[in-house]
C-alpha positions, 0 to 999 in steps of 0.5 A: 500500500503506498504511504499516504502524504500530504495531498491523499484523501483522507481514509475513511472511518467509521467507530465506536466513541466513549460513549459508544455512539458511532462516528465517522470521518463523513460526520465533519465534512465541512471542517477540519479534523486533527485525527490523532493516533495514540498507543494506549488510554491513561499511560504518561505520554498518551495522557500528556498528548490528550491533555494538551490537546484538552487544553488548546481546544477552545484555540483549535475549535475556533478555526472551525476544527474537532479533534478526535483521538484513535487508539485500539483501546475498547469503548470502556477504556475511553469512557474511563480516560476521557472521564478522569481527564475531562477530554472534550472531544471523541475517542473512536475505539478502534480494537481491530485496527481498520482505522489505523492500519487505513492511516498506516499508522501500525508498524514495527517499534523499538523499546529497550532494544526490543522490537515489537509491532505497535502503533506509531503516535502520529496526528493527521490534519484533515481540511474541510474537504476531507484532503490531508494538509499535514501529518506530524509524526514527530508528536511533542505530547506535552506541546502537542496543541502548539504544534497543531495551532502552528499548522492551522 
């Protein structure tokens, strides 16, 4: 599968939020969409990105943009997460991976010396017409909202 870069139509995606409601990339036609993938719920750098990302919401909504997480956590892992950080923004469970294998975003990890297979914390930035304007792969998770609103 080729490498999706800035210019490729974003991959389609419909889930499960925290609140178990379905969602969908077609849900936010007509704006834009900071799509961040993320390891795993309630571990420190997860946590750090998400809270950031909390604390810039009002800046990032005010250009007409919505932020929603992916990780491969389930539906209860979400409502725990967003519920002890009060996130303001959706959550897609994602267990069998579609939405992040489409985003290419699993792949092979170091830790320790030690390879793995896992997800790679990458944020894509969607426009209005559903088109790719950017791709941040080298995430800061304790900044993460500056390096959003520098884009936007």
């Amino acid at each position: 599968m080729p490498e999706l870069a800035i210019g490729d139509m974003a991959p389609s995606f419909t889930g499960q939020n925290q609140n178990g409601d379905t969602i969908s990339l077609e849900d936010y036609k007509g704006k834009k969409v900071i799509l961040f993938f993320y390891p795993k719920d309630n571990t420190p750098g997860c946590t750090k990105e998400a809270c950031s990302l909390r604390d810039g919401i009002s800046d990032i909504n005010g250009k007409n943009t919505v932020v929603i997480g992916v990780s491969p956590d389930d539906v209860k892992s979400h409502k725990k997460f967003t519920d002890k950080f009060d996130l303001p923004f959706d959550l897609l469970s994602d267990p069998d991976k579609k939405c992040i294998e489409a985003y290419q975003v699993w792949g092979e990890k170091m830790n320790y010396g030690k390879k793995y297979m896992g997800l790679i914390r990458t944020t894509y930035i969607i426009d209005e017409n559903q088109t790719i304007i950017d791709i941040i792969s080298k995430v800061n998770t304790s900044e993460h909202a500056e390096q959003v609103l520098e884009i936007l």
